[in-house]
TIGU-544530 format. One record per residue (C-alpha): x, y, z. Coordinates in steps of 0.2 Angstrom, whole numbers, plus 2048, in hexadecimal, padded with zeros to 3 digits. Example, Ala and Ser with C-alpha at 12.3 -4.5 7.8 and 13.67 -1.06 7.14 Angstrom:
// TIGU-544530
83E7EA827;8447FB824;
END
This chain:
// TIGU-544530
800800800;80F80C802;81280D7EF;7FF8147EF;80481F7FD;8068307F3;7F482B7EA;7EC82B7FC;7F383C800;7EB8437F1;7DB8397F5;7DC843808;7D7856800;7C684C7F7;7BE844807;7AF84C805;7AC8467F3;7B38337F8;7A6833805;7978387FC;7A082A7EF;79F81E7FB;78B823802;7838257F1;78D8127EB;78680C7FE;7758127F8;77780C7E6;77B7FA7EB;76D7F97F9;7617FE7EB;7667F07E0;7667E27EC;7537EA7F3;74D7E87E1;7527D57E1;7497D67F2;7387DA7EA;7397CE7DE;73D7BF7E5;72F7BD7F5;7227C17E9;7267B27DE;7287A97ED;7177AC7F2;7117AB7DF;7177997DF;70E7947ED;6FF7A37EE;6F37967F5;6FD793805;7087A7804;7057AB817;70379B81C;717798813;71C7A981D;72C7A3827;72F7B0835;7407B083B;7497B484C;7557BE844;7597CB835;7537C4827;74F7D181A;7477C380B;73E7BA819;7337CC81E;7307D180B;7297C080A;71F7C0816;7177D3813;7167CC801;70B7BE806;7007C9812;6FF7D6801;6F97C77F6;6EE7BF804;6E47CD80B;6E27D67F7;6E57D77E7;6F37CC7E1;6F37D77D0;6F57E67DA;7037DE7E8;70A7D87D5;70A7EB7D1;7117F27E0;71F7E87DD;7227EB7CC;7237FE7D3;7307FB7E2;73A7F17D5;73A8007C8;73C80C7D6;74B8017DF;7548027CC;7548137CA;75981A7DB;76680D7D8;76D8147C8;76A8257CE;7758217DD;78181A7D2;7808297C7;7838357D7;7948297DD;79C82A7CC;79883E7CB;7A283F7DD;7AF8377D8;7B483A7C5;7B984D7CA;7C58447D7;7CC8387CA;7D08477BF;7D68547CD;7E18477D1;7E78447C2;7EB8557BD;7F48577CE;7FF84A7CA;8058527BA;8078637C3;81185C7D0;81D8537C4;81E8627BA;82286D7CA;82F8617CF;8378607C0;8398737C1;83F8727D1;84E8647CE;86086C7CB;86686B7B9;87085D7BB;8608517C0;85F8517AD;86E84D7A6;86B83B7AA;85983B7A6;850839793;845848791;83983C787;83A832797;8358417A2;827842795;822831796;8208337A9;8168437A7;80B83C79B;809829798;80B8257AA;7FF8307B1;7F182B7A7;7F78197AC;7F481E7BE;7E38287B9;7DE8177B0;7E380B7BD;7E68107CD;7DB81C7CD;7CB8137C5;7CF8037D1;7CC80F7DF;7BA8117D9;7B97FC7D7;7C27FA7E6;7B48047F0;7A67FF7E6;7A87EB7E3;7AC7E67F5;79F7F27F9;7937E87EF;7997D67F3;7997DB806;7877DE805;7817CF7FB;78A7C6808;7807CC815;7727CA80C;7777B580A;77B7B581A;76A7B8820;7637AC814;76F79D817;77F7A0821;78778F81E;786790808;78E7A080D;79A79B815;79E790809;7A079E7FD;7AC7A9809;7BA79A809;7B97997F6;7BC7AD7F3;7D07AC7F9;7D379E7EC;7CC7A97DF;7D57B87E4;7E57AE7E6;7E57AA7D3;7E07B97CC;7ED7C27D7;7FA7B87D0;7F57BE7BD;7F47D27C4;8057CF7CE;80E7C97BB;8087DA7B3;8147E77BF;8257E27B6;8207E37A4;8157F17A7;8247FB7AF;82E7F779F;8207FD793;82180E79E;83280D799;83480A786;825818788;83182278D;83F81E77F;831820772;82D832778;84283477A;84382D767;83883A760;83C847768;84E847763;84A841751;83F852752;84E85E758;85B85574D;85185373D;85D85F735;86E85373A;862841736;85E846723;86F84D720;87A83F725;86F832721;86982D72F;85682772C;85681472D;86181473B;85681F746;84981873E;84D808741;85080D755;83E814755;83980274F;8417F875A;83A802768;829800760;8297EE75F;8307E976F;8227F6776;8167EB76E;81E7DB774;81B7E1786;80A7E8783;8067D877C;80C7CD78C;8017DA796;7F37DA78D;7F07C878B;7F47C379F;7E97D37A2;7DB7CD797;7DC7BC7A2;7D77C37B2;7C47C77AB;7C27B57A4;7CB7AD7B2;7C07B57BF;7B07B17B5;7B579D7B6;7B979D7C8;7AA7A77CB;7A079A7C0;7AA78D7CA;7A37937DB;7927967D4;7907857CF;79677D7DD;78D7877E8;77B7847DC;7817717E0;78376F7F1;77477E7F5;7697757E8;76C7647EC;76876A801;75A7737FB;7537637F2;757759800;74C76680C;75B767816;75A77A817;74777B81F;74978D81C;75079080A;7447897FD;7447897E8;74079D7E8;74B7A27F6;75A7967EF;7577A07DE;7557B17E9;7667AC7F1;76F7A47DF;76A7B77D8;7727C17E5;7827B47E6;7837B77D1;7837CA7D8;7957C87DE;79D7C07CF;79D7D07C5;7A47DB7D2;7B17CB7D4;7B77CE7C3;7B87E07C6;7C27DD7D3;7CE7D27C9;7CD7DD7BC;7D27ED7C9;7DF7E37CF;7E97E07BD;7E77F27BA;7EF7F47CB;7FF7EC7C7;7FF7F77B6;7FD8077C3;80A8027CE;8188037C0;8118137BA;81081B7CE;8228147CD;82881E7C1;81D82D7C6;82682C7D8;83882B7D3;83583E7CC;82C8427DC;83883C7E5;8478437DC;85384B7EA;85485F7E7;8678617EC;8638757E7;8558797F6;84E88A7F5;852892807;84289780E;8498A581B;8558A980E;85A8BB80C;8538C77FF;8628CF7F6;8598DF7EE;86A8E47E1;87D8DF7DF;8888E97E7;89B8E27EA;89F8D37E3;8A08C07DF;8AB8B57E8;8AF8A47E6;8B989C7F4;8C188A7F4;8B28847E8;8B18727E3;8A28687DC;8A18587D9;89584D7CD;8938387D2;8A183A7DE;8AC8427CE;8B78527D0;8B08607C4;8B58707CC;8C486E7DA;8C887C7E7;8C388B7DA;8C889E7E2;8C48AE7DA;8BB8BD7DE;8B28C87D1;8AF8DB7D4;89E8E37CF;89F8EA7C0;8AD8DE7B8;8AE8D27AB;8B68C27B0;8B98B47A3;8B98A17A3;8C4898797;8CA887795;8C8875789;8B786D78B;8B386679A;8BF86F7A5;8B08747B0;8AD8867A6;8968847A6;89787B7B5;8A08897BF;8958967B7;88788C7BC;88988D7CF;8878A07D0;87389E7CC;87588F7D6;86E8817C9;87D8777D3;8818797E5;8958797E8;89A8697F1;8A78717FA;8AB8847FE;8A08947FB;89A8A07EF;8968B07F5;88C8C07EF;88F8CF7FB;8998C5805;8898B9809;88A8A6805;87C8A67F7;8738977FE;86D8A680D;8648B07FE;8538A87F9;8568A07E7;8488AB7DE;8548BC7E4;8638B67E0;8608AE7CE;8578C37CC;8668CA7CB;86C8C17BE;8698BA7AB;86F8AE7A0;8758AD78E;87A89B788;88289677A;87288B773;863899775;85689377E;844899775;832895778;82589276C;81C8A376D;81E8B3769;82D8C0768;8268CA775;8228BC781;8358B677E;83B8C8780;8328CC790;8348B8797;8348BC7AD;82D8CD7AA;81A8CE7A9;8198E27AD;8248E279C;81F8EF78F;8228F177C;82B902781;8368F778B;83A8EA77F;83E8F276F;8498FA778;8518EC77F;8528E476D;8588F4768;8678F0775;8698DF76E;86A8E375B;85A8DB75A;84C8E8753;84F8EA745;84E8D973F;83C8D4749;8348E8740;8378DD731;82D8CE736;81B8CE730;8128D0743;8228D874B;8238D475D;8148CA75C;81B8BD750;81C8AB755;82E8A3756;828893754;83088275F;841888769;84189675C;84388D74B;83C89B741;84A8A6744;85C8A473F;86B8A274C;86F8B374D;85E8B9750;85B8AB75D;86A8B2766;8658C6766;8558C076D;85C8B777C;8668C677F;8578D377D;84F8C778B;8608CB797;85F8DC792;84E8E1798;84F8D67A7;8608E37AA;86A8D97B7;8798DE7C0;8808CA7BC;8818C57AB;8898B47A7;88B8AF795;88E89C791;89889E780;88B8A9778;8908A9766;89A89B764;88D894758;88B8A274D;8918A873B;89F8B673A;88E8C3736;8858BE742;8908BC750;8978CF74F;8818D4753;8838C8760;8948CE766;88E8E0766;87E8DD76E;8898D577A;8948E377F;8848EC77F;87D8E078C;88D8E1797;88E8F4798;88E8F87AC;88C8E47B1;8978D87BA;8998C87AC;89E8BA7AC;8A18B379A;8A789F795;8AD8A2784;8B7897778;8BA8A476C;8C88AD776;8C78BE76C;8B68C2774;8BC8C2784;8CE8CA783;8C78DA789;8C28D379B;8C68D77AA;8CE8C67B0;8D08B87A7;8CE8A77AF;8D68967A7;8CF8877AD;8D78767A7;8CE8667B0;8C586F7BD;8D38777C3;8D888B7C0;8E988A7B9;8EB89B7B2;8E28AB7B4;8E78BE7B0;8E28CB7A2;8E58C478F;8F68CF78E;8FD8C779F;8F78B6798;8FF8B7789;9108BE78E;9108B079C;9108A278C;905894794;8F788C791;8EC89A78E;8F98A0781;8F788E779;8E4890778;8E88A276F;8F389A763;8E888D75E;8DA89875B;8E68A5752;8E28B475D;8EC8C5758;
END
């Protein structure tokens, strides 16, 4: 039950539908066995109308069949028989539809629930996600993430979810048909309680088989999702090397093993209906045998031919909620993979916690200061025992071979890592006292791949600041070189980008990203290689637009392109995690070491 654990918390916020639920499904059943009730003492007494009160058996205890049959008898003795016969036609009708309206009221309490559940699940994941640090998802498929989102929650809406309404309804109704036999005969029901454990016993086995294959059709899910999206953002790269049967052959592979799986699981989960029908047949049968062959035998005094049919009608009532039960049961073990999944997301460690006293920090006003940083990933040294101190207003800059650490150390400042050893301090305060939201406010971030949504220039301009105006944006594409070319599209600020900004070419992408920095104006800019990916044109708008942007800021610029960052203030070398040279560009030079070597192969003047 602890793997349904977060489903019960969710169900805790709804007890007032639940409850009705459970009244209005109370109600719903009562009526149905009532209008089995009416019918059966009246063909008791039809049988037999000569003798009907004489017949009357009044019993010492409850015994709901044994008073209808007797206020039946007195109906048809002291009137009308075609009225009494009336009557009950009426209680029968009227028993059926306060039934089905009861049963109408339950599944209107508790749809609402099913789906508010459902969409709290997806809004949780999706908050969670938001809230994990960046380097949750370098080891996690996107598609995957997707998968879990989509697929597995709408497993968990199908299954877990609609066997809670079984799982209250069913034994509801088999609970109160076997009070019902009980008063009739307690020993034939008996009889039927030892026989229900066996029947559950095999139909568990088939549900229990379902959880492992179903966990791995979550994940080929997952890879599917993962496929496409990377055949979609890499389209481009597939068609020009060729690349089509291979990655459609991939997509393929992962289709048909999908289908392998949900083959095994369909076929053992369309075993649990049948199976539950012949064991119920089973016990039905064996149950008509013994009960029929007592009844014949007048072994039972009180349980003649129209009671032993009354009491075969209400036992037939419990194989269909059996096989709902089974059937719940199979879908169980499917939702038990899918909650699974859905958990590990949930359950994700946030290594970056937002502090909840932190301190507001209103402006940047001294400096940034690293002191005997180190960070490690899986136990692996990516940044060891970094010192530096950067004064407000300056422009330091981090160079190096890839993977010396360069994104990473940039990366703690906004703190999408925590250090693992050491302190970063703003003001001379250990950033992990400021409260996340203040701290990332004072800054904005340029990367080398811009990041663009599928909306409007404006929207992507003005991204963070809703009181943005159009005054306030042209001027900040003005800044980044960027007007001019969004005047010339056909609805200006209000043209769509398309997905991640496809509609617009490198350079433009770029100028947008640092419009975005520009209106948000920090004090902290950090730029991850910034132009590193665009053509000799564009690249001097982007460079412009850059100097622009860093006018009056303190920067931090990662550049592999050393002759846009030889007017910094400092220059830092990292080489393996380690700073192994820092100074101006002139100082590096003259001292002829590795920096110098990086120079020379990129042939800087």
């Amino acid at each position: 039950m602890r793997k349904y654990s977060l489903v019960f918390a969710y169900l805790k916020d709804y007890k007032l539908a639940i409850t009705s639920y459970i009244i209005c499904t109370l109600l719903s059943i009562v009526f149905g066995v009532a209008s089995l009730g009416m019918l059966f003492p009246f063909l008791q007494v039809l049988f037999d109308k000569e003798n009907a009160t004489a017949k009357v058996v009044k019993s010492n205890g409850f015994s709901p069949f044994g008073w209808l049959k007797e206020k039946v008898g007195e109906m048809v003795n002291n009137g009308d028989p075609f009225h009494t016969l009336a009557m009950v036609c009426l209680l029968i009708m009227a028993s059926i539809i306060l039934k089905n309206t009861f049963l109408y009221l339950a599944s209107r309490s508790l749809m609402p629930v099913k789906n508010k559940i459902a969409i709290r699940f997806r809004v949780d994941i999706f908050n969670k996600v938001l809230s994990l640090p960046i380097g949750y998802f370098t080891e996690q498929r996107k598609g995957d993430l997707m998968s879990r989102m989509t697929n597995d929650v709408t497993q968990v809406e199908g299954s877990v979810l609609g066997a809670l309404e079984g799982w209250v309804k069913d034994p509801l109704q088999i609970i109160i048909n076997l009070i019902v036999l009980f008063t009739i005969n307690a020993e034939l029901t008996i009889i039927i309680l030892f026989f229900i454990p066996i029947m559950g016993f095999f139909i568990g086995r088939v549900g229990r088989s379902l959880k492992k294959p179903s966990g791995l059709i979550a994940q080929k899910n997952g890879e599917s999702i993962s496929i496409l999206d990377e055949t979609l953002g890499g389209l481009r790269v597939i068609k020009a090397f060729n690349f089509e049967q291979v990655i459609r052959k991939k997509f393929s592979d992962n289709s048909n093993n999908l289908l392998k799986l949900s083959n095994k699981v369909g076929y053992r989960q369309s075993l649990a209906s049948p199976m539950s029908e012949v064991l119920g047949v089973m016990m039905f049968t064996a149950i008509l045998w013994y009960g029929g062959s007592k009844v014949l035998g007048n072994q039972y005094p009180d349980l003649n031919g129209a009671m032993f049919l009354a009491y075969m009608a209400l036992f037939f009532n419990i194989i269909d909620p059996a096989k709902s039960i089974s059937g719940a049961i199979s879908n169980l073990q499917r939702g038990t993979a899918a909650i699974e999944r859905i958990q590990e997301v949930l359950k994700a460690p946030v290594t970056v916690n937002e502090n909840p006293t932190g301190l507001q920090i209103q402006q940047f006003a001294d400096s940034i200061e690293f002191k005997n940083v180190s960070f490690y990933y899986d136990d692996v040294a990516i940044l060891k025992d970094i010192s530096f101190k950067v004064q407000k207003g300056k422009t330091i800059a981090l160079v190096g071979s890839s993977g010396a650490g360069k994104s990473t150390l940039a990366d703690l400042i906004p703190r999408f890592h925590d250090v693992s050893d050491g302190e970063i301090l703003v003001d001379g305060v250990n950033i992990k006292d400021y409260s996340l939201f203040s701290l990332r406010s004072l800054m904005s971030i340029v990367t080398q791949e811009p990041i663009l949504f599928n909306d409007t220039i404006a929207n992507n301009i003005a991204l963070g600041m809703e009181n943005a105006t159009i005054n306030e944006m042209t001027d900040a594409a003005k800044i980044a070189n960027a007007h001019l070319f969004i005047e010339k599209k056909e609805f200006g600020y209000d043209t769509n980008i398309g997905d991640r900004g496809m509609k617009l070419s490198g350079g433009e992408r770029q100028r947008l990203t640092i419009a975005r920095a520009v209106l948000k104006n920090p004090p902290i800019l950090i730029l991850d290689e910034a132009t590193s990916s665009l053509d000799t044109e564009s690249e001097r708008l982007v460079q412009d637009a850059i100097n622009n942007l860093m006018e009056n800021r303190t920067s931090v610029v990662i550049a592999h392109r050393l002759s846009t960052i030889r007017h910094a203030d400092e220059i830092i070398v990292l080489r393996k995690g380690e700073i192994v040279e820092r100074g101006t560009h002139s100082g590096l030079i003259e001292q002829g070491g590795f920096y110098k070597r990086l120079v020379d192969m990129q042939e800087v003047k």
